[in-house]
mmCIF file of the N, C-alpha and C atoms, coordinates in Angstrom:
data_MODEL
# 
_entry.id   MODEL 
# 
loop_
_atom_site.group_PDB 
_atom_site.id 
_atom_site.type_symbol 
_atom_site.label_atom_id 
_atom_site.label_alt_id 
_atom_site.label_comp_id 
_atom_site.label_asym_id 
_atom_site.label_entity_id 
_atom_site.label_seq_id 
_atom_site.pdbx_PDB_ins_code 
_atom_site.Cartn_x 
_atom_site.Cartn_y 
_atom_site.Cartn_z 
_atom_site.occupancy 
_atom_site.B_iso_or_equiv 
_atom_site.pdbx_formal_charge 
_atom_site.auth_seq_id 
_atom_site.auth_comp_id 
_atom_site.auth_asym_id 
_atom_site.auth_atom_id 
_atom_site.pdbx_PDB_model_num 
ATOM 1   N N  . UNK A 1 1  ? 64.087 -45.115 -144.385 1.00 0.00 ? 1  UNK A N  1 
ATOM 2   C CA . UNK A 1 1  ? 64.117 -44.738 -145.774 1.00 0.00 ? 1  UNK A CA 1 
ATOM 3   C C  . UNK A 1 1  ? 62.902 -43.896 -146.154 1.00 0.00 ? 1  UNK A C  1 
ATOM 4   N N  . UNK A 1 2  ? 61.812 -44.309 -145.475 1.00 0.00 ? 2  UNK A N  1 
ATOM 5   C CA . UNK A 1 2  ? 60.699 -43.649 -146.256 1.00 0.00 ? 2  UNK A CA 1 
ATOM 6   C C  . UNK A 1 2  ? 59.984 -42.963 -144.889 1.00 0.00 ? 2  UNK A C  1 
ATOM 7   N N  . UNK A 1 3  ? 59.727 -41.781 -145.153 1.00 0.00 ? 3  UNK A N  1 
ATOM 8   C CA . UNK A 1 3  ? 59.195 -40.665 -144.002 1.00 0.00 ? 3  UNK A CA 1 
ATOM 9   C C  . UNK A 1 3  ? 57.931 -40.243 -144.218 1.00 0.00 ? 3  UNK A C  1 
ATOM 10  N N  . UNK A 1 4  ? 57.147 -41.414 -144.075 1.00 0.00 ? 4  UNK A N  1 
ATOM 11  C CA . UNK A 1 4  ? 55.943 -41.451 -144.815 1.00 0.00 ? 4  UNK A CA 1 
ATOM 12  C C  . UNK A 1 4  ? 54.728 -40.204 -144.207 1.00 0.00 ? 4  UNK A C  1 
ATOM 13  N N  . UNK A 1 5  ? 54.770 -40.490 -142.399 1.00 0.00 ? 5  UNK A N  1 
ATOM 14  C CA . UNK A 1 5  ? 53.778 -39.587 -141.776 1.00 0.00 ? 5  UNK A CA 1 
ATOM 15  C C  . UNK A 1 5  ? 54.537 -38.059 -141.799 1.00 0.00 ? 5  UNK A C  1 
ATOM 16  N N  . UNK A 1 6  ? 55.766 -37.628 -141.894 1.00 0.00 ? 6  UNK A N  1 
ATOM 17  C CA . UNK A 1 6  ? 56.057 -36.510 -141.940 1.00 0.00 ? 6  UNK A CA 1 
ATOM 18  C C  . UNK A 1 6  ? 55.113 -35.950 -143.511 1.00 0.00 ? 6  UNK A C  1 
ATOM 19  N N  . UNK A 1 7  ? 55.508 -37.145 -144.610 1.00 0.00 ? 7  UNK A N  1 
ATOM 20  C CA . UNK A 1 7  ? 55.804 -36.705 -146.099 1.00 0.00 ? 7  UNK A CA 1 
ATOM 21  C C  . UNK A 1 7  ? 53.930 -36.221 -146.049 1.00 0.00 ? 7  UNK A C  1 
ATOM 22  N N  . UNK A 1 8  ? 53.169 -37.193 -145.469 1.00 0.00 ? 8  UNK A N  1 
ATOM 23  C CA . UNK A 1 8  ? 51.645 -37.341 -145.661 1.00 0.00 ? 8  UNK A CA 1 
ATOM 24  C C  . UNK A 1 8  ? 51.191 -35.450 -144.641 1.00 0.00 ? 8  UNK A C  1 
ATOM 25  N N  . UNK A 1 9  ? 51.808 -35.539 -143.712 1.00 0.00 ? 9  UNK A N  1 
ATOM 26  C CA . UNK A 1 9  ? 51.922 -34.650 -142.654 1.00 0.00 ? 9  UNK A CA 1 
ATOM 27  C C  . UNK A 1 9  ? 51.618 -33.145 -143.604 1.00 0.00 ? 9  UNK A C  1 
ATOM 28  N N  . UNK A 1 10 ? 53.165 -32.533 -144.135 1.00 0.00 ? 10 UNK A N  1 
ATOM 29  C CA . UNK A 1 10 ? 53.456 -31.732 -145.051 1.00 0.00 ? 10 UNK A CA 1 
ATOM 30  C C  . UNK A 1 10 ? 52.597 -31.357 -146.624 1.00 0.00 ? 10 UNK A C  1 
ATOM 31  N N  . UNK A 1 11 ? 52.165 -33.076 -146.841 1.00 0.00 ? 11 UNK A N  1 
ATOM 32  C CA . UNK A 1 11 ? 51.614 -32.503 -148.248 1.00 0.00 ? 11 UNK A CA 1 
ATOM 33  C C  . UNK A 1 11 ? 49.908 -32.075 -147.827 1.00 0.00 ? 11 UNK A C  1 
ATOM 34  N N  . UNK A 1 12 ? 49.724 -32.491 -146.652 1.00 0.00 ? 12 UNK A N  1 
ATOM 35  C CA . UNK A 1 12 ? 48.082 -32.130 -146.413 1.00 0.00 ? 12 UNK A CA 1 
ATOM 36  C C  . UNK A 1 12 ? 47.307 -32.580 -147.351 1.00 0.00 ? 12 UNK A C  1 
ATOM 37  N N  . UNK A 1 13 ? 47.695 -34.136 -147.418 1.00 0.00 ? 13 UNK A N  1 
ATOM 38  C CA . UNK A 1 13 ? 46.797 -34.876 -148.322 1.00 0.00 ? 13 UNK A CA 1 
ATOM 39  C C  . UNK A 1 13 ? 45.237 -34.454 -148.059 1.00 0.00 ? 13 UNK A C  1 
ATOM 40  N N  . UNK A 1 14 ? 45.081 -34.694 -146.778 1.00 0.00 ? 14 UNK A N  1 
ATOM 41  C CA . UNK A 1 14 ? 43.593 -35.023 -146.393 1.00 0.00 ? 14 UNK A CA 1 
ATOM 42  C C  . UNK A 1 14 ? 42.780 -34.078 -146.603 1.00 0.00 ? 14 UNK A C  1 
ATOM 43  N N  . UNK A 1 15 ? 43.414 -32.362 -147.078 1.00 0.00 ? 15 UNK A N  1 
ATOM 44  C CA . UNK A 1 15 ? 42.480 -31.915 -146.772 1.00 0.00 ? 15 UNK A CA 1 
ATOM 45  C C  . UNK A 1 15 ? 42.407 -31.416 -148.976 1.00 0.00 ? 15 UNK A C  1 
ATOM 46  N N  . UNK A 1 16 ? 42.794 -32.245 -149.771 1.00 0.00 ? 16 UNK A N  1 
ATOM 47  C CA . UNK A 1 16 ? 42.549 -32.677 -151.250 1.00 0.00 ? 16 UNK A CA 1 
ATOM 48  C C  . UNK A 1 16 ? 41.350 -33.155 -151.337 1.00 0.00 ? 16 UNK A C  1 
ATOM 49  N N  . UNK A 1 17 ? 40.862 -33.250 -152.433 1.00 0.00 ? 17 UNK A N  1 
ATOM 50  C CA . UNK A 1 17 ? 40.072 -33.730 -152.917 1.00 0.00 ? 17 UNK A CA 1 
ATOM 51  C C  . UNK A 1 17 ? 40.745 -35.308 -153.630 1.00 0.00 ? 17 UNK A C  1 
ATOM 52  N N  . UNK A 1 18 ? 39.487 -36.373 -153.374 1.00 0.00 ? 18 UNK A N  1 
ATOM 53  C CA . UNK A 1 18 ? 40.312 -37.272 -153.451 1.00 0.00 ? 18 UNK A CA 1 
ATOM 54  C C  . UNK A 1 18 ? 40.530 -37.485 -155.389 1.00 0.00 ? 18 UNK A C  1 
ATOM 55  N N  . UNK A 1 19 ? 39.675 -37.247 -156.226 1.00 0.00 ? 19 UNK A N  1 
ATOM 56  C CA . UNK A 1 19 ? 40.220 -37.405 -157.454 1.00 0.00 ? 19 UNK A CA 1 
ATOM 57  C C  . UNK A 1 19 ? 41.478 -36.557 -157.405 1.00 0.00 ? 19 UNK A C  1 
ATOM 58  N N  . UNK A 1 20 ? 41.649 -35.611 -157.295 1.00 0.00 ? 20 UNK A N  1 
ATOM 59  C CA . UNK A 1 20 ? 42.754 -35.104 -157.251 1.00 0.00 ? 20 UNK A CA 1 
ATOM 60  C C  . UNK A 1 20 ? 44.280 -35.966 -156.852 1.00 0.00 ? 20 UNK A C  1 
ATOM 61  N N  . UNK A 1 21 ? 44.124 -36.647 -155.654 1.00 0.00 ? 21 UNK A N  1 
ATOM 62  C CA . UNK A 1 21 ? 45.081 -37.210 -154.461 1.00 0.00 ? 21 UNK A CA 1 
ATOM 63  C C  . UNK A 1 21 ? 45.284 -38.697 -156.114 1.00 0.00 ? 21 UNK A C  1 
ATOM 64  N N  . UNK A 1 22 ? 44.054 -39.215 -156.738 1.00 0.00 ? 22 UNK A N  1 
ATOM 65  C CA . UNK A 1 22 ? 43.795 -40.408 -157.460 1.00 0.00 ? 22 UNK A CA 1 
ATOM 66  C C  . UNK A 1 22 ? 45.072 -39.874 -158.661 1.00 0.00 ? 22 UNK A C  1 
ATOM 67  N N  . UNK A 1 23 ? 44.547 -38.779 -159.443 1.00 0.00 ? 23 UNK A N  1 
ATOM 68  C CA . UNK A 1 23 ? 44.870 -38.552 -160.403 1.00 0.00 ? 23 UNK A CA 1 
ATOM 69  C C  . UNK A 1 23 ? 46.758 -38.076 -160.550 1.00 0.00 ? 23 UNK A C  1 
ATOM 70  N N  . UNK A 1 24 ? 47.086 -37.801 -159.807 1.00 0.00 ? 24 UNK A N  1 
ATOM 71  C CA . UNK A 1 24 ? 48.704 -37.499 -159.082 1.00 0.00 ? 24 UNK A CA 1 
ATOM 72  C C  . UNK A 1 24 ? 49.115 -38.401 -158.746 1.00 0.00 ? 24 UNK A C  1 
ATOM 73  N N  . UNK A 1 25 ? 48.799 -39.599 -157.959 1.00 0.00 ? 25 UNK A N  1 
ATOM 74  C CA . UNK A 1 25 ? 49.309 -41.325 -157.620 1.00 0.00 ? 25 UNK A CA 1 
ATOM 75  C C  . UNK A 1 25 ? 49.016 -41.712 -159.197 1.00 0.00 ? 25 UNK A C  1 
ATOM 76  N N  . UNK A 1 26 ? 48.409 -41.403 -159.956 1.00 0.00 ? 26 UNK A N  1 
ATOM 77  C CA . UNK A 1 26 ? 48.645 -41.983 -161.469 1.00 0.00 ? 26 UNK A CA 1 
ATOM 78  C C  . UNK A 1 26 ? 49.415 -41.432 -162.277 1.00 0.00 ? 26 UNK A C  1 
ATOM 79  N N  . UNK A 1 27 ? 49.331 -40.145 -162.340 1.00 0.00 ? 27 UNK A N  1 
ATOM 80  C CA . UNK A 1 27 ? 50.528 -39.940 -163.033 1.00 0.00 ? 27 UNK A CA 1 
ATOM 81  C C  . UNK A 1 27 ? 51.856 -39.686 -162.758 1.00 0.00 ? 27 UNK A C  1 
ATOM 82  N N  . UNK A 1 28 ? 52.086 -39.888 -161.115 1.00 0.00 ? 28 UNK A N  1 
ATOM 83  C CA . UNK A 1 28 ? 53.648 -40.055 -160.911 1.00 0.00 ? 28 UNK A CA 1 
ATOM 84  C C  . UNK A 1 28 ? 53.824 -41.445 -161.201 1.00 0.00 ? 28 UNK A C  1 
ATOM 85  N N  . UNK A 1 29 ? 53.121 -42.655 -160.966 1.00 0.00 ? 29 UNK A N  1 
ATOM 86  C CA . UNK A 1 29 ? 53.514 -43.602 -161.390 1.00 0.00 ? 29 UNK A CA 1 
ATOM 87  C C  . UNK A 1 29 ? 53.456 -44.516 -162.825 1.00 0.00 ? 29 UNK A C  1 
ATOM 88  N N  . UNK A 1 30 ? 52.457 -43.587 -163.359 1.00 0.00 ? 30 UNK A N  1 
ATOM 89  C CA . UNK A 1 30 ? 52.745 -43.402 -164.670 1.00 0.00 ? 30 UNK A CA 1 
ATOM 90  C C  . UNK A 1 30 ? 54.595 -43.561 -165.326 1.00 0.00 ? 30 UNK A C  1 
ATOM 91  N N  . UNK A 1 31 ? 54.803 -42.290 -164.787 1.00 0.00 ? 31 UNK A N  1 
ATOM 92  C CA . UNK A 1 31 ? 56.040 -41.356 -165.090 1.00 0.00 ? 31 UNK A CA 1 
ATOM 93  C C  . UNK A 1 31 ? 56.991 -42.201 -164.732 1.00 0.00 ? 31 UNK A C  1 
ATOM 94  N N  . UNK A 1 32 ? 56.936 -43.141 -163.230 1.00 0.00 ? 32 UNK A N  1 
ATOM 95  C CA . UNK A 1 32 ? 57.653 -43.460 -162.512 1.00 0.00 ? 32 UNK A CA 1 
ATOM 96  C C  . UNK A 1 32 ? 57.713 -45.356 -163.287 1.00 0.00 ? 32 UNK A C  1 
ATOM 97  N N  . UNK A 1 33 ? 56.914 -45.584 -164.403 1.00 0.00 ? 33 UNK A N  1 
ATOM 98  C CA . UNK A 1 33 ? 56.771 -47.021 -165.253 1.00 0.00 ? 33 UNK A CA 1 
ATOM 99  C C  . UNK A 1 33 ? 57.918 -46.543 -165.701 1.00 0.00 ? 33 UNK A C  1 
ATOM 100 N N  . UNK A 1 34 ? 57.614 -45.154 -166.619 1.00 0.00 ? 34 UNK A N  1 
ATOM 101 C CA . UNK A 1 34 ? 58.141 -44.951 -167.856 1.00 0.00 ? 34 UNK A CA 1 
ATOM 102 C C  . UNK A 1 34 ? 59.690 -44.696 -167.734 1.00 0.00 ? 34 UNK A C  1 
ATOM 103 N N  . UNK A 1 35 ? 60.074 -44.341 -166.310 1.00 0.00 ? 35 UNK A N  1 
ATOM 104 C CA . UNK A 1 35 ? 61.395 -44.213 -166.295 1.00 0.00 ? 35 UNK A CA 1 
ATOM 105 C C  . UNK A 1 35 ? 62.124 -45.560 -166.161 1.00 0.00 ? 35 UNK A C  1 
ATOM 106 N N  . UNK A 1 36 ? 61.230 -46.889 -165.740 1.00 0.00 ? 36 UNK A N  1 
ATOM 107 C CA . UNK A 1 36 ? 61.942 -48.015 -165.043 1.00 0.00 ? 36 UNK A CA 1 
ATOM 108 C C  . UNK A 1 36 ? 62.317 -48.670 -166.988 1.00 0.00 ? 36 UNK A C  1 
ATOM 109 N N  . UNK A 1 37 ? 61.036 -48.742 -167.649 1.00 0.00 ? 37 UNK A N  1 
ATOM 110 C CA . UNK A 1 37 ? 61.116 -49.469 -168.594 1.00 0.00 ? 37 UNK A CA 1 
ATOM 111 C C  . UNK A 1 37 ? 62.302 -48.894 -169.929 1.00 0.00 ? 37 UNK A C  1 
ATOM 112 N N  . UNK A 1 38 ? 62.607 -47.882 -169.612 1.00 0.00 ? 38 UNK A N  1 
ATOM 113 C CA . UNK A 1 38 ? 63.554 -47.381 -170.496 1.00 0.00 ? 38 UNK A CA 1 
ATOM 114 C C  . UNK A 1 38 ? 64.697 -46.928 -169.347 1.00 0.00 ? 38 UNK A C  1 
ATOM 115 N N  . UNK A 1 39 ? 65.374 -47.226 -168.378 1.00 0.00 ? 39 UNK A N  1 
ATOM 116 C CA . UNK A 1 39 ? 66.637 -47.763 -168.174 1.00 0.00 ? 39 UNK A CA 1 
ATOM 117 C C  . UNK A 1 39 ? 67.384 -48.795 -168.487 1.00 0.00 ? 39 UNK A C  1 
ATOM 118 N N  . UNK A 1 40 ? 68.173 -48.946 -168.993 1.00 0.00 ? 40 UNK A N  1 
ATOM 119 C CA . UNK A 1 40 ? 68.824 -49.834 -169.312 1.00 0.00 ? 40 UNK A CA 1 
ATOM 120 C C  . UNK A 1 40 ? 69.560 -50.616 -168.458 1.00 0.00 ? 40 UNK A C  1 
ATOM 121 N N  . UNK A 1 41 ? 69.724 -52.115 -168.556 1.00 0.00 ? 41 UNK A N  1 
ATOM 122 C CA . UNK A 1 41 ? 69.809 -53.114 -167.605 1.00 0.00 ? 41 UNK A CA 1 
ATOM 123 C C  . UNK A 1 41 ? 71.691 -52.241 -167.094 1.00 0.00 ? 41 UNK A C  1 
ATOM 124 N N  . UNK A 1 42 ? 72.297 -52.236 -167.989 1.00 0.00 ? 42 UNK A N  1 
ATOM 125 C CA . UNK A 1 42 ? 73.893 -51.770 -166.945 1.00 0.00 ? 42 UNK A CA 1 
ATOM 126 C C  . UNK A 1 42 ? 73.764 -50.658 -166.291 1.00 0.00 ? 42 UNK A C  1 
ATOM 127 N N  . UNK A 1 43 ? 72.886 -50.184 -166.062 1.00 0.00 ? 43 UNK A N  1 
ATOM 128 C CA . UNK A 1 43 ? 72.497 -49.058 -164.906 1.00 0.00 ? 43 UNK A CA 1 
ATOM 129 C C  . UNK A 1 43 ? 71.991 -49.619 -163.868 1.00 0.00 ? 43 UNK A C  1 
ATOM 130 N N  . UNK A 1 44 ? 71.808 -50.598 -163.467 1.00 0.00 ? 44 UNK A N  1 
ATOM 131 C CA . UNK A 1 44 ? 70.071 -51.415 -162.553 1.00 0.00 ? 44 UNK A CA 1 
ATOM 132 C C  . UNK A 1 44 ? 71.802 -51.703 -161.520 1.00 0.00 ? 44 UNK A C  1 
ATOM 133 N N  . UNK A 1 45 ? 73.016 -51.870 -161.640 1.00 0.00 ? 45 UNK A N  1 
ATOM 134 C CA . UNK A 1 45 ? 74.187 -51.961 -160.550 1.00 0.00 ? 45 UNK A CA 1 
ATOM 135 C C  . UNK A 1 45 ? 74.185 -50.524 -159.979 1.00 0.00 ? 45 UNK A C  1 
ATOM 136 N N  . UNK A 1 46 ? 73.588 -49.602 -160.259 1.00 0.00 ? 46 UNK A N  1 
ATOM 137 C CA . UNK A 1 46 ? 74.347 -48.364 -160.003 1.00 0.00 ? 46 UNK A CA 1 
ATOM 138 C C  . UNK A 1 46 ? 73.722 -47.832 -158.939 1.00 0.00 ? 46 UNK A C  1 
ATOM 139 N N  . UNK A 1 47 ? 74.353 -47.225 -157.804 1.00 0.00 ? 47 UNK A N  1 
ATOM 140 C CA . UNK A 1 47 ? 74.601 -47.246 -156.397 1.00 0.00 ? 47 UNK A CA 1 
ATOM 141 C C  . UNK A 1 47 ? 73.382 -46.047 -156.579 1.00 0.00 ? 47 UNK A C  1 
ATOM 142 N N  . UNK A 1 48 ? 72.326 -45.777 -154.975 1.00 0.00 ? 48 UNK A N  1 
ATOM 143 C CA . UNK A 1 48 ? 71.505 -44.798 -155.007 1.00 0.00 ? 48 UNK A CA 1 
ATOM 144 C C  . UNK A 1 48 ? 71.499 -44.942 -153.322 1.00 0.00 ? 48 UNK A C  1 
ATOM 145 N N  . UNK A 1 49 ? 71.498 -43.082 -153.563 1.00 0.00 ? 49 UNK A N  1 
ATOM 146 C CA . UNK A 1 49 ? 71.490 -42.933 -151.590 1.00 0.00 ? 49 UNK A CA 1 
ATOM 147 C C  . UNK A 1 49 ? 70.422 -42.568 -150.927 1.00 0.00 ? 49 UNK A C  1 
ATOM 148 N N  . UNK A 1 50 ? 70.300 -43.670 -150.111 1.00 0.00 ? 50 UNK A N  1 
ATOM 149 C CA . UNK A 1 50 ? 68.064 -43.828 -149.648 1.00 0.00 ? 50 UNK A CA 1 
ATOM 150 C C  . UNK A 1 50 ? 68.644 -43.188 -148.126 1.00 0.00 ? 50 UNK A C  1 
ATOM 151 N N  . UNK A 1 51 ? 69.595 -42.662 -147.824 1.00 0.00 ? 51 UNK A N  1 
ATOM 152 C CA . UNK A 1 51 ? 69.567 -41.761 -146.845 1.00 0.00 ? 51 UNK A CA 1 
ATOM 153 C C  . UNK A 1 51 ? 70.198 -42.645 -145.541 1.00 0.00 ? 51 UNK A C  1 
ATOM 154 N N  . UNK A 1 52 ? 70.383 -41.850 -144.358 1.00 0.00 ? 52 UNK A N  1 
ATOM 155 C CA . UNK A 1 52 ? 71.261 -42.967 -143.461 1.00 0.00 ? 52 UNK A CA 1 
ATOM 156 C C  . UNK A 1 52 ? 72.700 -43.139 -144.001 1.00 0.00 ? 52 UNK A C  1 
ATOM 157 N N  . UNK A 1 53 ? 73.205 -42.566 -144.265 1.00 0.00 ? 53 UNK A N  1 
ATOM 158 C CA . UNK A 1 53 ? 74.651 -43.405 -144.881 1.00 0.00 ? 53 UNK A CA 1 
ATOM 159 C C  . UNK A 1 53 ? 74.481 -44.867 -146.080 1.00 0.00 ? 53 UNK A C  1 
ATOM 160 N N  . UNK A 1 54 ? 73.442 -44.875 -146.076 1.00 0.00 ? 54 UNK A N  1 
ATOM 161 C CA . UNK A 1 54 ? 73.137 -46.552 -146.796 1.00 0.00 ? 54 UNK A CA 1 
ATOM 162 C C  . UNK A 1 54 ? 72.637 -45.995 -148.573 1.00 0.00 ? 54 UNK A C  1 
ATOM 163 N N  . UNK A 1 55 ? 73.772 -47.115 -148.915 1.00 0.00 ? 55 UNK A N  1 
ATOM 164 C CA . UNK A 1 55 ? 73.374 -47.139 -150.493 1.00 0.00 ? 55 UNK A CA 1 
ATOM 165 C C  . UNK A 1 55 ? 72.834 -48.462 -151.177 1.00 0.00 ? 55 UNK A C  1 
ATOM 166 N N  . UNK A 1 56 ? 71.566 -48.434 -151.750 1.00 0.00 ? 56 UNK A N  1 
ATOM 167 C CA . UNK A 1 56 ? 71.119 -49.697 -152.890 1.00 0.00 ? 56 UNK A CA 1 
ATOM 168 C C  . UNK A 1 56 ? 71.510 -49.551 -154.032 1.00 0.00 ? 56 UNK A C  1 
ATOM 169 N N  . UNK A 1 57 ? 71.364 -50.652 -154.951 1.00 0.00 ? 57 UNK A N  1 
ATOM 170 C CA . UNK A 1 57 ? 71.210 -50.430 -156.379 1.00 0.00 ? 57 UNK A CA 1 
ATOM 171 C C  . UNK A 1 57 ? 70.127 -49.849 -156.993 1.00 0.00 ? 57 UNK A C  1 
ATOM 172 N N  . UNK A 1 58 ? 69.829 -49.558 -157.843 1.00 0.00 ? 58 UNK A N  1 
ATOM 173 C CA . UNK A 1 58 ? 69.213 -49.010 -158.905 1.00 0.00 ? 58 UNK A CA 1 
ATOM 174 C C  . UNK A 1 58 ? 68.118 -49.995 -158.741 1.00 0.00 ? 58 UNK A C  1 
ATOM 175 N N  . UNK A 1 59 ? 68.688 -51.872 -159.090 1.00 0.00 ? 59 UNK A N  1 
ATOM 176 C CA . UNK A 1 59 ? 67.805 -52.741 -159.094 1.00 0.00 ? 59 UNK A CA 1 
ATOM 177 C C  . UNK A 1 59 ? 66.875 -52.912 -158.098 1.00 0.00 ? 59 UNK A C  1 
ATOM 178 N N  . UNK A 1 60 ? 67.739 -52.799 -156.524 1.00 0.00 ? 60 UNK A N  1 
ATOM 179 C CA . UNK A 1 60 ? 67.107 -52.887 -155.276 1.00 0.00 ? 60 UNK A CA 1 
ATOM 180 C C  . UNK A 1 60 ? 65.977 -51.909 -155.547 1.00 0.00 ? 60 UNK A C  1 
ATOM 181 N N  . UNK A 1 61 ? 66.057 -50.832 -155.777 1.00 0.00 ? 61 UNK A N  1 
ATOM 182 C CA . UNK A 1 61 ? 65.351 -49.746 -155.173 1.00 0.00 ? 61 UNK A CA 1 
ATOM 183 C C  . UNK A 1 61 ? 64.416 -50.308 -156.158 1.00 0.00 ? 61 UNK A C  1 
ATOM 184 N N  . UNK A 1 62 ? 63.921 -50.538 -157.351 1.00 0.00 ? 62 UNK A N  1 
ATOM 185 C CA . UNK A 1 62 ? 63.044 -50.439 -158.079 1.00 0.00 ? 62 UNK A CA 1 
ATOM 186 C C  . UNK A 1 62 ? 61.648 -51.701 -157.952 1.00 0.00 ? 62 UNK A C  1 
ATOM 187 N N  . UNK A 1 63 ? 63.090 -52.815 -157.002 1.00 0.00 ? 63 UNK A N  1 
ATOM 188 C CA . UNK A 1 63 ? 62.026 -53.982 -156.757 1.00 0.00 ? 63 UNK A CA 1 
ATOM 189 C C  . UNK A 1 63 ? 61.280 -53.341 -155.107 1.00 0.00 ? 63 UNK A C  1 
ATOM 190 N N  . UNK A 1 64 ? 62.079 -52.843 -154.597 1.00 0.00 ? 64 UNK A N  1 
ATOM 191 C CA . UNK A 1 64 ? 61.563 -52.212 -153.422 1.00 0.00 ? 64 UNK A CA 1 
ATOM 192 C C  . UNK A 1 64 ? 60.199 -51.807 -153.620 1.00 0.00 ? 64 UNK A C  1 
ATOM 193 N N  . UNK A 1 65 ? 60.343 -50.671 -154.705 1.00 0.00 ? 65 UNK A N  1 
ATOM 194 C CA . UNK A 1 65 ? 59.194 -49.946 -155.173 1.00 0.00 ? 65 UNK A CA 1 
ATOM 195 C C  . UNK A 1 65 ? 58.275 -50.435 -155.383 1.00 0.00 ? 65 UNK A C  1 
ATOM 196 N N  . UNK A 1 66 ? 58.015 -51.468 -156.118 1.00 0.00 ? 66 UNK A N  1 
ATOM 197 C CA . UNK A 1 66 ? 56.604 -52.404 -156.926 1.00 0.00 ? 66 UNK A CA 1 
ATOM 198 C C  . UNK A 1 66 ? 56.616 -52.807 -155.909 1.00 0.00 ? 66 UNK A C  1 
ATOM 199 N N  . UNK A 1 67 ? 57.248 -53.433 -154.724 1.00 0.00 ? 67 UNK A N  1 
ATOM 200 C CA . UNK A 1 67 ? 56.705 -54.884 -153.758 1.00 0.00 ? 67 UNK A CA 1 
ATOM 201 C C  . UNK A 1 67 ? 56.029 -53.488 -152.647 1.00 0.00 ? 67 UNK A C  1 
ATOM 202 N N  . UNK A 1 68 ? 56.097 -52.251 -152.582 1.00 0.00 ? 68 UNK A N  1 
ATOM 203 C CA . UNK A 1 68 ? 56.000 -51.851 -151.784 1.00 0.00 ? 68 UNK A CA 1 
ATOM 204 C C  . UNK A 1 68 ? 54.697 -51.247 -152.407 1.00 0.00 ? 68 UNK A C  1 
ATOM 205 N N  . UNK A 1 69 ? 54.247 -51.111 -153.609 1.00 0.00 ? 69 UNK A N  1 
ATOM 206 C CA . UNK A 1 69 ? 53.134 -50.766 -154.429 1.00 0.00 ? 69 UNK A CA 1 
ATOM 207 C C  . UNK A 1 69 ? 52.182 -51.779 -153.833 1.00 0.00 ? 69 UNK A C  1 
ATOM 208 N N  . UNK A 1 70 ? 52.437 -52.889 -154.271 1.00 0.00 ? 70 UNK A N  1 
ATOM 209 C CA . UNK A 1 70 ? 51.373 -54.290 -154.084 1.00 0.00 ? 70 UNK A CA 1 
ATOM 210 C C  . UNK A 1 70 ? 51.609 -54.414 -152.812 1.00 0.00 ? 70 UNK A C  1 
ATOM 211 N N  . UNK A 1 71 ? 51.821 -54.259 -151.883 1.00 0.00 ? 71 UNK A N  1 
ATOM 212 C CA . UNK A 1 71 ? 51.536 -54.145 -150.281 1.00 0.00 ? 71 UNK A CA 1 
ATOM 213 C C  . UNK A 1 71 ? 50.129 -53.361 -150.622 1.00 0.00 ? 71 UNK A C  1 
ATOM 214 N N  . UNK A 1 72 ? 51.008 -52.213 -151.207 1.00 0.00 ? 72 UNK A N  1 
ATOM 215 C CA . UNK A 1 72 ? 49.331 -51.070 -150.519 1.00 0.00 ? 72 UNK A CA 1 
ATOM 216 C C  . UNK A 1 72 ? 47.793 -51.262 -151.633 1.00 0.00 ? 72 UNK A C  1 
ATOM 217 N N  . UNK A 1 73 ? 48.346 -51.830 -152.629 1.00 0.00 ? 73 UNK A N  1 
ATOM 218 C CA . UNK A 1 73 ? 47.298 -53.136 -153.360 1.00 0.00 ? 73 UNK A CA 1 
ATOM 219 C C  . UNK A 1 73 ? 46.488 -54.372 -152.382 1.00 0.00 ? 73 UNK A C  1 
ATOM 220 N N  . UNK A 1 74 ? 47.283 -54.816 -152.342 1.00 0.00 ? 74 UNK A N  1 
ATOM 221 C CA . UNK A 1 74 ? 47.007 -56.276 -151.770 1.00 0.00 ? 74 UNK A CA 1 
ATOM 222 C C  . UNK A 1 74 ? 45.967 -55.856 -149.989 1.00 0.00 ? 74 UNK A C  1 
ATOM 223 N N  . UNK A 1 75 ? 46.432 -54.626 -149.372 1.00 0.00 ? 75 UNK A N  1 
ATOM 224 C CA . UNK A 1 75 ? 45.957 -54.209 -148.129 1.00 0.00 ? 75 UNK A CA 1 
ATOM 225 C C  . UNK A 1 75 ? 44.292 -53.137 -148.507 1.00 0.00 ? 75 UNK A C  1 
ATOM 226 N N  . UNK A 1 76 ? 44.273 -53.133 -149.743 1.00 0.00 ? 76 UNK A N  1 
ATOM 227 C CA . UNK A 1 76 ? 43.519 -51.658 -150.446 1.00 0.00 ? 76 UNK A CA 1 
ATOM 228 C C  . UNK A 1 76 ? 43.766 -50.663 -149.743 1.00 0.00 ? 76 UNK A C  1 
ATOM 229 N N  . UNK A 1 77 ? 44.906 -50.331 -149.765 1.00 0.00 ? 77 UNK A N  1 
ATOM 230 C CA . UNK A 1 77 ? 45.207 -48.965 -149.254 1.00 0.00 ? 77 UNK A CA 1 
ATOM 231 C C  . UNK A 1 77 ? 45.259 -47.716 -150.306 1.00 0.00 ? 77 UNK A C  1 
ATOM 232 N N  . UNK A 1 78 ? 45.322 -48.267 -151.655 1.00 0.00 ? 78 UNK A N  1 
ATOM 233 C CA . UNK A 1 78 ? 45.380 -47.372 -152.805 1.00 0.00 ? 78 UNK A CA 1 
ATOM 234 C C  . UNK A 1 78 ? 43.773 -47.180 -153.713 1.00 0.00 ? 78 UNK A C  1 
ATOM 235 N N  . UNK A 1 79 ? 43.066 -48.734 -153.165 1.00 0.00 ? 79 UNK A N  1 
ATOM 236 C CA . UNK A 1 79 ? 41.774 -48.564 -153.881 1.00 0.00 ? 79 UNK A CA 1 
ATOM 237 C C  . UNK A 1 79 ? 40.947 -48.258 -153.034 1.00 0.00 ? 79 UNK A C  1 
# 
């Protein structure tokens, strides 16, 4: 699902400045609150394609997301 060393590979994180790299992980997930908290719960069934032939819900994907946030919390991979 997630193509992380290609995605890291391509964007040439490393060679950013890191406020920069800080300030973009905040405001996509900013953006990325603001879209969860204003969906509405009869959407959270609705099918999404994470690639592979394989489809989650709306709900899946979003708990995916946070548990996969607080991994890189909990490891300080983000602080």
């Amino acid at each position: 699902m997630i193509y992380q060393d290609q995605w890291v590979l391509v964007q040439n994180y490393q060679e950013r400045p890191m406020d920069e790299i800080v300030n973009l992980f905040c405001a996509l997930n900013k953006q990325i609150i603001h879209i969860i908290t204003n969906t509405p719960n009869d959407r959270l069934s609705n099918l999404c394609d994470i690639g592979n032939n394989q489809q989650k819900s709306l709900e899946w994907l979003i708990k995916y997301y946070l548990e996969h946030m607080e991994h890189h919390i909990n490891n300080q991979i983000l602080i």
